[in-house]
N, C-alpha and C positions, 0 to 999 in steps of 0.2 A: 652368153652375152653376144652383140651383136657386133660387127667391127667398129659402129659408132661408136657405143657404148665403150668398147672397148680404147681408142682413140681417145674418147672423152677420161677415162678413167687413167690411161698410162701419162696424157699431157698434163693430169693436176698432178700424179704423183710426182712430176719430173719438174712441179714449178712453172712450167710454164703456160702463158695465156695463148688464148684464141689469136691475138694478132701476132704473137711470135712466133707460132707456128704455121701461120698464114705467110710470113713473110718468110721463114726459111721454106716451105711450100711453092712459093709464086703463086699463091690464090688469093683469092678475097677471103678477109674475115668471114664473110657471109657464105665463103664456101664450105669453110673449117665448123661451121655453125649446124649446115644443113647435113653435113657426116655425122656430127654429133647426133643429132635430132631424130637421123635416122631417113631423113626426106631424098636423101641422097650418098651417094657413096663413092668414094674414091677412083680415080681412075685405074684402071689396074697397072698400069704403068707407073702411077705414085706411090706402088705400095713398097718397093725395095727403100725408096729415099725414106718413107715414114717410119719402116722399120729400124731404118741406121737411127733415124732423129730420137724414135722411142726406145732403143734400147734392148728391141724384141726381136724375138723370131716370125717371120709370116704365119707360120700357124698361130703362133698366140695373138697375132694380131685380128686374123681372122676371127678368131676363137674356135678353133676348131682345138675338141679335146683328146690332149695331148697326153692324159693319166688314160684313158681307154685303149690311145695308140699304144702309146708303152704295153700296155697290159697285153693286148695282142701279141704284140712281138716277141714277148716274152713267152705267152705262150704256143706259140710257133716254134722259140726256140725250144722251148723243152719237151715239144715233139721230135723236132728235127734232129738231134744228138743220137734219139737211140736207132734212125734212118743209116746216120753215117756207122752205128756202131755194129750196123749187119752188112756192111760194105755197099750199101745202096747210095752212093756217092751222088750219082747226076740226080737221080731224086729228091737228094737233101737238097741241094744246090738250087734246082727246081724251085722246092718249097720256099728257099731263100729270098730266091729272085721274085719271086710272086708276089711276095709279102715287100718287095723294095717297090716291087709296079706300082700296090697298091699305097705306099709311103714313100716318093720318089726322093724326099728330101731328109729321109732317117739317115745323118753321117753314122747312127750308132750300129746301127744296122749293116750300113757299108761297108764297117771295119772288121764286122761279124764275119760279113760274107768274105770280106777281103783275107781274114787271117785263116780261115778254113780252106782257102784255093792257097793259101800259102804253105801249110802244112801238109796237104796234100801233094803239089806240085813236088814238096821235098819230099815227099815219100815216093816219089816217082808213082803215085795212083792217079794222076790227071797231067796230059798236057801241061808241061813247064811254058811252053810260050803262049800260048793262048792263056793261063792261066798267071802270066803275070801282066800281059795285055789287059787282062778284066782289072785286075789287082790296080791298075796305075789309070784308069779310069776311073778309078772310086776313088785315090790318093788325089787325084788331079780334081775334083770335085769337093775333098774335104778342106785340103788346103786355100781353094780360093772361097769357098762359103762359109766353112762353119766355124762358128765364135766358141765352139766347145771347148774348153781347155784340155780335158780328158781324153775328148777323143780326139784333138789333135796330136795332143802325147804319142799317143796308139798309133795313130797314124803315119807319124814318125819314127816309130820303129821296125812300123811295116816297112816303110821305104827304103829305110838301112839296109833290109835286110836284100828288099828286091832289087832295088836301083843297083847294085853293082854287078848282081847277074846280066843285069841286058846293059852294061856299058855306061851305065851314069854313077858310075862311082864316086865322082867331083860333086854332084847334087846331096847325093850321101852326104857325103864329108860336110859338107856345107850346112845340111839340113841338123844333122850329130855335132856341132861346133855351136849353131841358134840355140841349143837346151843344154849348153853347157852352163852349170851355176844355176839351171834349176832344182826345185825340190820339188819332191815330193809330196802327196800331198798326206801319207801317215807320218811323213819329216815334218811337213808344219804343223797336225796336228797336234803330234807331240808335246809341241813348242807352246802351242795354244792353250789343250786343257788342263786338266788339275785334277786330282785327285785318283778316285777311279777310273775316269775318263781317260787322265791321261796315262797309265798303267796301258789300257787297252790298245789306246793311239802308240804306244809304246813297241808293245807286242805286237802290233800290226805291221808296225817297220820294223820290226827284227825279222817278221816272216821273209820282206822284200830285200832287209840284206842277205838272210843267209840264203834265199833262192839266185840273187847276183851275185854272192860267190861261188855258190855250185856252177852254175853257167860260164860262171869266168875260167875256172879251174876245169873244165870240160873243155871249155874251147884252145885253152892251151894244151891238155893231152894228145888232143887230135886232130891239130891244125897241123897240116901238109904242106913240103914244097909244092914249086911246081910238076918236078920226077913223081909226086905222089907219097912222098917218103915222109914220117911223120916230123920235124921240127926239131923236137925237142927229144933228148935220150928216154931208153929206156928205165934207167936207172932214175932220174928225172919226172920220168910218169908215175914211174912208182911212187915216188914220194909223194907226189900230187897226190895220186887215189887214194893213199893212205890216209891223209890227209883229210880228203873226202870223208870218207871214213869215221874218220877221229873226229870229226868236228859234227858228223852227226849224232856221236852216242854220247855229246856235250847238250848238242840241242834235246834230244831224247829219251833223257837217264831213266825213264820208263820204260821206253820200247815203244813210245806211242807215237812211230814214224807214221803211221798212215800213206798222206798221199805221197810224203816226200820218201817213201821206202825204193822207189822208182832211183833213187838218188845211190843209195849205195847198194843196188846190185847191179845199176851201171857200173859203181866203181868196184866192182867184185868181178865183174865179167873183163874190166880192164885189166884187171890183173891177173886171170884166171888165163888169160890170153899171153898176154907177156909170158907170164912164167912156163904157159905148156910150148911157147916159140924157143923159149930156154930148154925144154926138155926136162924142165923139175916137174914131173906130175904130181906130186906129194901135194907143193902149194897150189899148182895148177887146180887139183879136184878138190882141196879145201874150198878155195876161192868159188867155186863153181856152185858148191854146196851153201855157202852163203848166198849168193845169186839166187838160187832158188828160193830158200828160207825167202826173201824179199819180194822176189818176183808173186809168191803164193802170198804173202802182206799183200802187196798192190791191188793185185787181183781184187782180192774178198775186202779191203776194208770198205766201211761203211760211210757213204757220201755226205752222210749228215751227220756224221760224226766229228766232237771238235776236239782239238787237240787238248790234251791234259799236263804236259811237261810244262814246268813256271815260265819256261822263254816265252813259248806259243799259248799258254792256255785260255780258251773261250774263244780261239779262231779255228773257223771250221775250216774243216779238214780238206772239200774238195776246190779245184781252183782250173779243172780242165775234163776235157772229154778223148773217148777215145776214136780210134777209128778201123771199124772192124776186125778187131784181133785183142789178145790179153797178152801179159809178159811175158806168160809160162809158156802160150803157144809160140812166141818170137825166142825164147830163150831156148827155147827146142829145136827150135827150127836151126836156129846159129847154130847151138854148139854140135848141129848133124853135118852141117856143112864146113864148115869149119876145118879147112886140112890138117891145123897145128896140132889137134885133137887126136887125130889119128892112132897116135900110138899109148892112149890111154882107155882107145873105145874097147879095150879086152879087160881091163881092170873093173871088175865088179862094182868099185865102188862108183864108177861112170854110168855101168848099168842103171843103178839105184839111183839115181839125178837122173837117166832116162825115162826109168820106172815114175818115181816121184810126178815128176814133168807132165809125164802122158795124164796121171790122174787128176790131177788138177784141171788140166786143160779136159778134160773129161767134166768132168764136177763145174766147173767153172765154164764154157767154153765162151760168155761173154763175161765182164769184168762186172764186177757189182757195181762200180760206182759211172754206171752208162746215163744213169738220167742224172743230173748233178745240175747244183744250183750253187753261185756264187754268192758269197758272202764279206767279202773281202774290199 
């Protein structure tokens, strides 16, 4: 359709006439007539106010088709995933940015590119300042243009997390206190459907509580003073991880952790840790041996696979990407470094979780679930 066309189509859906829109305009009816008609077209300086008036985006206003953009982007992304998953980082990033040139006005896009320099930067693989400099170029952008709810959401959590690294802690706060008392949107859904539907809408927000309490119960194990020293006791963590723990072989009474296996051999390796800083190697290499069992889960499950336990079932399985490494090579890599370890690396059964480790990371050396699609 043409922007006429288009103009003409969004002002009858919205009720209103040729002169009412001429008059919030400042044109002549006979201006509003000859867009329509096609004889003439808009200044391009009218087009932000026509957009506010109709309720649209400038693309749709335009008509430019926005199911091909999508489609693109999309598949751009699910080239660019297995880029970042051979460490080819400025590449991916590249690719990212190309696909932004050529869609300057994708927020969904910007949140893409914004959360990849975010996870990165935390991974200490790219510039932290330069890369939360890009990061708040794109937030600075989503916040004053785009009417997305979703991806303002996003947006907003990007910020949280950036703004108080470079000193805008106060914006934070401010920004985390405007989304207080929202919901979500598998909370509303909930609420909304009926039947099968809402079972699904159901199990949808139970994935997003129990991932915010994993998160939650993570960020209290390993939140440090300032000295660097953890917070909270060790006795205290423990419980926590246990915790962790427990409340996954609640969600999971199958075993069908999948993605979230990532989940308790973190909290396996917190423990495995604590207790070898104790000097009890006994729980220390129990622990350790769990971690692996999970780490070799992460690794190999399958991205299109959906969860089968009653909590989760019919939601697939994957919900992220990796970036050039698997669990079993990072779990190796720690517990070689690792000095608490020390006095257990002559214990055979440490051998064997090195043995274990190597082969995996051998068989595996990228993670099965590198091209991944969300469903969620």
């Amino acid at each position: 359709m043409t922007i006429g066309q288009n103009i003409k189509k969004l002002r009858r859906e919205r009720d209103m006439t040729q002169e009412q829109l001429a008059e919030y305009m400042n044109v002549t009816v006979s201006a509003v007539s000859q867009w329509e008609s096609g004889k003439t077209a808009p200044d391009i300086s009218a087009l932000p106010a026509l957009c506010a008036l109709l309720h649209v985006s400038s693309d749709e206003l335009l008509g430019i088709d926005n199911a091909r953009r999508e489609a693109e982007i999309d598949e751009m992304l699910s080239r660019v995933w297995s880029v970042f998953d051979e460490k080819r980082n400025e590449q991916g990033l590249d690719m990212m940015r190309a696909m932004l040139r050529r869609y300057p006005d994708s927020y969904r896009l910007m949140t893409e590119i914004a959360s990849v320099l975010w996870n990165l930067a935390e991974n200490g693989s790219v510039d932290s300042v330069g890369a939360y400099d890009e990061i708040c170029g794109y937030l600075e952008k989503i916040f004053a243009d785009c009417t997305d709810n979703s991806v303002r959401c996003r947006a907003v959590s990007l910020a949280c997390g950036v703004y108080p690294k470079i000193g805008r802690t106060d914006e934070a706060v401010a920004l985390a206190k405007s989304m207080s008392g929202a919901r979500s949107e598998p909370d509303l859904l909930s609420s909304v459907y009926t039947g099968e539907k809402r079972i699904a809408a159901i199990r949808n927000r139970m994935w997003w509580l129990y991932n915010d309490f994993q998160n939650a119960v993570s960020a209290m194990c390993y939140e440090k003073d300032e000295s660097g020293a953890f917070i909270l006791s060790d006795d205290d963590r423990i419980t926590l991880l246990q915790k962790q723990i427990a409340l996954s072989e609640v969600m999971f009474e199958d075993g069908d952790h999948l993605f979230f296996s990532h989940r308790s051999e973190s909290a396996h390796e917190g423990l495995a840790e604590i207790y070898a800083r104790r000097g009890d190697g006994e729980k220390a290499l129990c622990h350790l041996t769990e971690a692996v069992k999970y780490a070799v889960m992460f690794d190999t499950y399958d991205p299109n696979a959906r969860w089968t336990s009653v909590l989760l079932r019919g939601i697939v399985a994957d919900t992220t990407y990796t970036y050039g490494t698997t669990s079993c090579r990072e779990l190796l890599d720690w517990c070689g470094s690792e000095p608490c370890f020390g006095f257990v690396r002559s214990d055979e059964r440490y051998a064997a979780i090195v043995r274990e480790l190597e082969a995996a990371v051998k068989e595996h050396p990228v993670a099965a679930a590198s091209a991944r699609e969300k469903d969620l």
